[in-house]
Each structure stands twice: as structure tokens, then as C-alpha cells.
C-alpha positions in Angstrom: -176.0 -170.7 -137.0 -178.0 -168.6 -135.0 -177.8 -168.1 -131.2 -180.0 -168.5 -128.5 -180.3 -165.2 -127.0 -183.3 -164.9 -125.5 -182.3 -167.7 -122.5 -182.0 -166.4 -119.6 -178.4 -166.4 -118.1 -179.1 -168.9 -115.6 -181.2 -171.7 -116.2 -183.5 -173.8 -113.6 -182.9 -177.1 -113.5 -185.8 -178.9 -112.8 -185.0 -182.4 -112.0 -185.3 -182.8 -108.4 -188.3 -180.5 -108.7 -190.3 -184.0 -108.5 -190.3 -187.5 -107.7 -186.2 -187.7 -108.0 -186.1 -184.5 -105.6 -188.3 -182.2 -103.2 -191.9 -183.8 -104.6 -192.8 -179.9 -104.8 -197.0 -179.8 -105.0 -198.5 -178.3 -108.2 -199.0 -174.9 -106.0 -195.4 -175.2 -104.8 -194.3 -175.7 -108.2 -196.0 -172.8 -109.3 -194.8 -170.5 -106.6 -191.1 -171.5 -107.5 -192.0 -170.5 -111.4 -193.1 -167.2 -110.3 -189.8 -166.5 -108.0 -187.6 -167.9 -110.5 -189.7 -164.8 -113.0 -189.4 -162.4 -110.6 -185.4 -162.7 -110.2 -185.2 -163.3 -114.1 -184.3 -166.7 -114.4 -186.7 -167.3 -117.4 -185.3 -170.8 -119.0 -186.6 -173.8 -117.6 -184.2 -177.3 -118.4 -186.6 -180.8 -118.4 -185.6 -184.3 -119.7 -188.5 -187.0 -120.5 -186.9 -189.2 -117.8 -186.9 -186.7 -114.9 -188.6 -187.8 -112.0 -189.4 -191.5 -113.8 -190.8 -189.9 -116.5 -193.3 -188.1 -114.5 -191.9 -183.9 -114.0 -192.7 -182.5 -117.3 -196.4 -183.5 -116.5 -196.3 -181.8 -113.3 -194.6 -179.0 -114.2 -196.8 -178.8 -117.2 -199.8 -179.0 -115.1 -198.5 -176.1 -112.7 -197.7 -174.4 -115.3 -201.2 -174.5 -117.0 -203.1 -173.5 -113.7 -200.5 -170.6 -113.4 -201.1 -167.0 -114.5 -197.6 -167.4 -116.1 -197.7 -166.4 -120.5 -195.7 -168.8 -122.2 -194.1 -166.2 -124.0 -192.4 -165.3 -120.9 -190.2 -168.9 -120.6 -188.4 -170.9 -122.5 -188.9 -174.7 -121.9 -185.8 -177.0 -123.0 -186.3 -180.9 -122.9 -184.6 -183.7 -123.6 -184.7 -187.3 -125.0 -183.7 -190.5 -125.9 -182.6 -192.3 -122.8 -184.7 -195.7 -122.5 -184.8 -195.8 -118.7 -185.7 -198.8 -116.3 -188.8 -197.6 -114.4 -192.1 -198.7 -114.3 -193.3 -196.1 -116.2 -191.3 -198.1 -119.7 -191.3 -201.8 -120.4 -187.6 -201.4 -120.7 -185.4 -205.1 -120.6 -182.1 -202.7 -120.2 -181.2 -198.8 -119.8 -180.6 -198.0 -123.4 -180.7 -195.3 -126.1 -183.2 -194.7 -129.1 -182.8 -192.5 -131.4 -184.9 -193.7 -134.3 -186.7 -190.7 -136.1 -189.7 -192.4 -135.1 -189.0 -192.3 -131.2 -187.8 -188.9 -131.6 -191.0 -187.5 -133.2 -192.7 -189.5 -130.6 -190.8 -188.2 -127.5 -191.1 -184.8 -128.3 -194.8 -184.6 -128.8 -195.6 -186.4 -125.7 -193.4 -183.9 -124.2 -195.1 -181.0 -125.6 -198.3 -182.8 -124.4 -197.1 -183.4 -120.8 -195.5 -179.7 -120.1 -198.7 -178.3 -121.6 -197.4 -176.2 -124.7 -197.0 -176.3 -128.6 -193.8 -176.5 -128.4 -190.5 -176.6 -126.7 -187.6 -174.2 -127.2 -184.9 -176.4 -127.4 -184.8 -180.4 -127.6 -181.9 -182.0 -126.9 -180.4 -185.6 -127.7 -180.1 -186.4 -123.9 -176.9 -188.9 -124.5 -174.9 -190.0 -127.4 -175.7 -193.8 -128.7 -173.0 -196.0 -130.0 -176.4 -196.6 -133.0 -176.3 -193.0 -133.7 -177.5 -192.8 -137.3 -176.7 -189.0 -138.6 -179.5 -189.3 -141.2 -182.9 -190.5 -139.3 -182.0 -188.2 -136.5 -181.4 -184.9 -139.1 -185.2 -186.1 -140.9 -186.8 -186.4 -137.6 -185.3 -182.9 -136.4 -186.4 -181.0 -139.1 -190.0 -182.7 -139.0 -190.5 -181.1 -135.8 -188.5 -177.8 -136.8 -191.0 -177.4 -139.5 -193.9 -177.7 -137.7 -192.7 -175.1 -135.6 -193.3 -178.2 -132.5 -189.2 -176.9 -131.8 -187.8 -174.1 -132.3 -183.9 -175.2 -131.9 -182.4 -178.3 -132.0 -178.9 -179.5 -129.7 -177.2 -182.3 -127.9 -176.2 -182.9 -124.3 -173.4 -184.9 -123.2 -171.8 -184.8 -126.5 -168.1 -184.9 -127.7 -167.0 -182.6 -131.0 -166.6 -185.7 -133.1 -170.0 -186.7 -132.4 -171.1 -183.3 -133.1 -169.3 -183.0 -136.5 -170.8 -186.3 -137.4 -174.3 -185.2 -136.6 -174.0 -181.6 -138.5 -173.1 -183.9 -141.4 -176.6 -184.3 -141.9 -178.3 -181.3 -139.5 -176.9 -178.4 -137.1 -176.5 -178.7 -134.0 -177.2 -175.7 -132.0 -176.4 -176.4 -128.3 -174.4 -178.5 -126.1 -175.1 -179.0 -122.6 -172.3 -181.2 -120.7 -171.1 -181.5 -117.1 -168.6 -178.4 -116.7 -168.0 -176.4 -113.0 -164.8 -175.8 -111.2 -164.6 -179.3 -110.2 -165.4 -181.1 -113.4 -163.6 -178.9 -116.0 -162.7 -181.3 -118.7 -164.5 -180.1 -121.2 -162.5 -177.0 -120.9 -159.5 -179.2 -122.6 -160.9 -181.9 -124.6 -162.2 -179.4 -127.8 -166.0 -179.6 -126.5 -166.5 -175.7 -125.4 -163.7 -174.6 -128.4 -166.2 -176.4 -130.6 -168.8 -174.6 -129.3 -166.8 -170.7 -129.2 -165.9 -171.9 -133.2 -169.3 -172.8 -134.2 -171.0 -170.4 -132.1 -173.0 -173.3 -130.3 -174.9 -172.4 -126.8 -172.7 -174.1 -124.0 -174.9 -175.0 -120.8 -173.4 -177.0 -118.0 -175.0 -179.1 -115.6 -174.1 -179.4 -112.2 -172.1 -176.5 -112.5 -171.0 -176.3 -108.9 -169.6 -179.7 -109.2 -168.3 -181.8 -106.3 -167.9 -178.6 -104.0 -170.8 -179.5 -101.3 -171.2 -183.2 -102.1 -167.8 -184.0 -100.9 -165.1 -183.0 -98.5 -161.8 -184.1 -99.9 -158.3 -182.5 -100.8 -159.6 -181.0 -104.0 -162.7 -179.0 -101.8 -160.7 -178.3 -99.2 -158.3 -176.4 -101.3 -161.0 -174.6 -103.3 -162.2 -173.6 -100.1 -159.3 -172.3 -98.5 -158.9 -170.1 -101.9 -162.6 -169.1 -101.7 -162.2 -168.0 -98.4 -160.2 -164.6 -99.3 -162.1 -163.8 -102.1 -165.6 -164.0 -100.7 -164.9 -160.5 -98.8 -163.2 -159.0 -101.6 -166.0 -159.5 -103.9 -168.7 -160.1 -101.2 -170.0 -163.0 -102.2 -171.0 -166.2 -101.1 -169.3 -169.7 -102.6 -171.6 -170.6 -104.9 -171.3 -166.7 -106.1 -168.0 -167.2 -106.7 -168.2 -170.4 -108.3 -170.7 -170.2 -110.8 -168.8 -166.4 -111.6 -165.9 -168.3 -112.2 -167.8 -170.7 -114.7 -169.2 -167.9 -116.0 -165.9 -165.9 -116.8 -164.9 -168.4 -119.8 -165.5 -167.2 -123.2 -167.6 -170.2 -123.9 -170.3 -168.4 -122.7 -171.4 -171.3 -120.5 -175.0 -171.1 -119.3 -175.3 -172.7 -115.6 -178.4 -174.8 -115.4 -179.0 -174.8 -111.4 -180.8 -177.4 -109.9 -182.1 -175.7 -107.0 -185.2 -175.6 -105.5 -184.7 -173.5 -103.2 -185.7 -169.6 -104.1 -183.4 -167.9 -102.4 -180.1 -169.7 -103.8 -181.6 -169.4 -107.3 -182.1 -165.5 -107.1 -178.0 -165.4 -105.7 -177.2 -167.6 -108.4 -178.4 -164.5 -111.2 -176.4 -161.9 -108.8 -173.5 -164.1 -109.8 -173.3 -163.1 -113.6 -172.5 -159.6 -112.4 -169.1 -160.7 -110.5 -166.7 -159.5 -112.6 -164.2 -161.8 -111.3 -160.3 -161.2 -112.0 -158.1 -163.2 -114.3 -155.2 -164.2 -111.4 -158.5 -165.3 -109.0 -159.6 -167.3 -112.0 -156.1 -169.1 -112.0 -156.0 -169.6 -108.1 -159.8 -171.0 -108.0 -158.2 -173.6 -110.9 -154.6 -174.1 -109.4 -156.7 -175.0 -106.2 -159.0 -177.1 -108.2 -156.0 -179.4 -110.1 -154.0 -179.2 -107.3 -151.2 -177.4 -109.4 -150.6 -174.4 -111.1 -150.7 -174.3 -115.0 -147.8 -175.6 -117.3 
């Protein structure tokens, strides 16, 4: 299986780029493309149902009145949720992943972010329906035509995997993973990935840190305090570095729109952070130390 090595290390999440978020204008939008260049955050994470359906056309149509080469970014998108929102005559919030719908999703992607194709598409959520066999037909369609260039899921558990490389390979996962949400650390998803040489990317990969203020947090914190000085960094620094240490590989899609945070999230793939601070950041996190 091959890798995905042109991605940049961190990736920008775009979904409160929009509607669901900071309703950044076209030019606004196109300034943030060109600082996210310029600190070599490259990689550029969509999903059909972003902002109601509407960011990838307003990212597309920022991008298209940029100066920005398309050779320069990657694009990743994603599909098959059904969402309730004016936009779809939707009954219920559901999935489709009928080869039809997926040929259908992609190219009105490709259409609405303004290229010929997408580097990535991902199934957005697994369905109970999942059908190995329409999906694997529909993927390759679109491989073939060179409309995407690799294939993966998101959200997606190693069983589900192995029953979808039954019929096609899946080459990237993208789940929930940070110091707060580390799960899939345990459950066989990022082992699948290190044994099958799948891309890992986690979303929301500072977790719960600066949403909440509980026990958990406030331990984390107190641990973080000591070691921002030591490797002078800030918490998020530390955080992501600490995502970033396991040997997963784990690409952090930040959802940031703010420039400055997304140029000190790069600076945090050079922490090289030490093994005992990697155990105190996760004793801190569980709220024990390790059996």
C-alpha cells in the first residue's frame, strides 16, 4: 500500500472556516490559504457537509480567485453523511453509501472546491448498510479516472476496515485521537494502521483540553506547567508533540482559523518530546499511572 507522503505534517481543518465557524469572506479565506503556505501547512481536510454543505464551494471559490497552483495543496474530502439542513431533502440524518451516491458526492465536490480532483476521499462515517462491493466499484471508478488519487475512511474501527479491503484498500483512517480522547491508542485502530502502513490523521487532536475545565484538564495542566519551560513551548505545543510522538505517525488536522496558532501548531512536530513526559502527560490524562 502506498503512503501518503507528500501531506503536509499538519493538516488544516477547515470546518469552522464557514457557516459552522468564523464565516471567513472569500478574501479572508484566501489570506488564511496563503499563511497556512507560507508556514507549510500544505493539506487542506473538507467534508461535503461542512458548513451545511456550503465550505467546499467557498473555499473552492477562494481558492480559484487565488494566485495559489494546485500543485502546491492537497485537498482531502469527505462523504456520505445524509445531513438534515436545508440544503438536502433529508427525512432523518443518515448514511449512503451506494456506488451511485459516491460517484455523485465526489464529483460535485470536485466541482464545488474548483479542481479535477481531490487527494484523498474519505468514507465520512461507517453505515450499519455498508456493502464492501458497491463501495470498492465506485472507488475505483473515480481512482481510474484519476478524479481521486487515494482512497480511506474516517471514523472507522479495524473490523470495518478489514471488511472493506475485502473488496478494495483502504489507505487512511482519520478518527478522534489527542491526549484527552486516546482510545484508539487501545482498541487496534492506530496498530491497524502501523501494520498496514495506513495514514492515521486525528481530528480534534487537542481534545477536551480548552473546552472544558474538569479533573482530567486540570491535571494535564498542572503536568504541562513544568514542561512548557523545559521545552519552551506553549500547551497546545506540547500537546499536539505528544500526539505526534506515537509511532502511528498520527497527522493532526487543526481546526484553527486563526494564523498564528496554525504556524505554532508546525513548530510542534520539532519537539522532540521525552518518553517519561510522554507517560506523565498520559498518567495525568487517565488519572493513573500505567499497569
Amino acid at each position: 500500500m502506498k503512503t501518503l507522503t507528500n501531506f503536509s505534517r499538519i493538516i488544516a481543518g477547515t470546518m469552522t472556516w464557514g457557516a459552522w465557524g468564523k464565516k471567513l469572506s472569500k478574501q479572508e479565506m484566501i489570506t488564511l490559504m496563503n499563511q497556512c503556505l507560507e508556514t507549510g501547512v500544505t493539506t487542506f481536510d473538507h467534508a461535503d457537509i461542512y458548513g451545511g454543505y456550503g465550505n467546499e464551494e467557498e473555499f473552492g471559490n477562494a481558492f480559484a480567485s487565488s494566485d495559489i497552483s494546485r500543485d502546491d495543496i492537497q485537498l482531502v474530502t469527505k462523504c456520505g453523511i445524509q445531513y438534515m439542513t436545508q440544503a438536502r431533502d433529508n427525512k432523518v440524518k443518515h448514511y449512503n453509501y451506494s456506488k451511485e451516491y459516491i460517484i455523485w458526492s465526489a464529483e460535485r465536490s470536485l466541482e464545488k472546491l474548483c479542481s479535477e480532483y481531490v487527494d484523498l476521499l474519505l468514507l465520512h462515517r461507517p453505515s450499519p448498510l455498508m456493502d464492501p462491493e458497491p463501495i470498492a466499484r465506485a472507488a475505483e471508478e473515480l481512482l481510474k479516472s484519476g478524479k481521486i488519487r487515494s482512497f480511506g475512511v474516517s471514523n472507522f474501527t479495524q473490523s470495518q476496515i478489514a471488511m472493506l479491503e475485502t473488496a478494495i484498500p483502504v489507505e487512511a483512517n482519520q478518527v478522534e485521537c489527542s491526549l484527552t480522547a486516546e482510545g484508539v491508542m487501545y482498541d487496534g485502530t492506530l496498530d491497524d494502521c502501523i501494520a498496514h502502513k495506513r495514514m492515521a490523521m486525528a481530528w480534534s487532536p487537542l481534545g477536551s483540553y480548552f473546552r472544558e475545565d474538569d479533573e482530567r484538564t486540570r491535571r494535564i495542566r498542572e503536568a504541562l506547567e513544568t514542561m512548557k519551560s523545559k521545552y519552551s513551548a506553549s500547551e497546545d505545543q506540547l500537546i499536539l508533540a505528544w500526539l505526534m510522538k506515537h509511532p502511528a505517525k498520527i497527522y493532526p488536522v487543526v481546526g484553527t482559523s486563526n494564523a498564528d496558532r496554525i504556524a505554532d501548531s508546525v513548530k510542534a512536530a520539532e519537539i522532540p518530546m521525552d518518553l517519561e513526559d510522554w507517560f506523565i502527560l498520559l498518567k495525568a490524562s487517565q488519572g493513573h499511572e500505567v499497569p
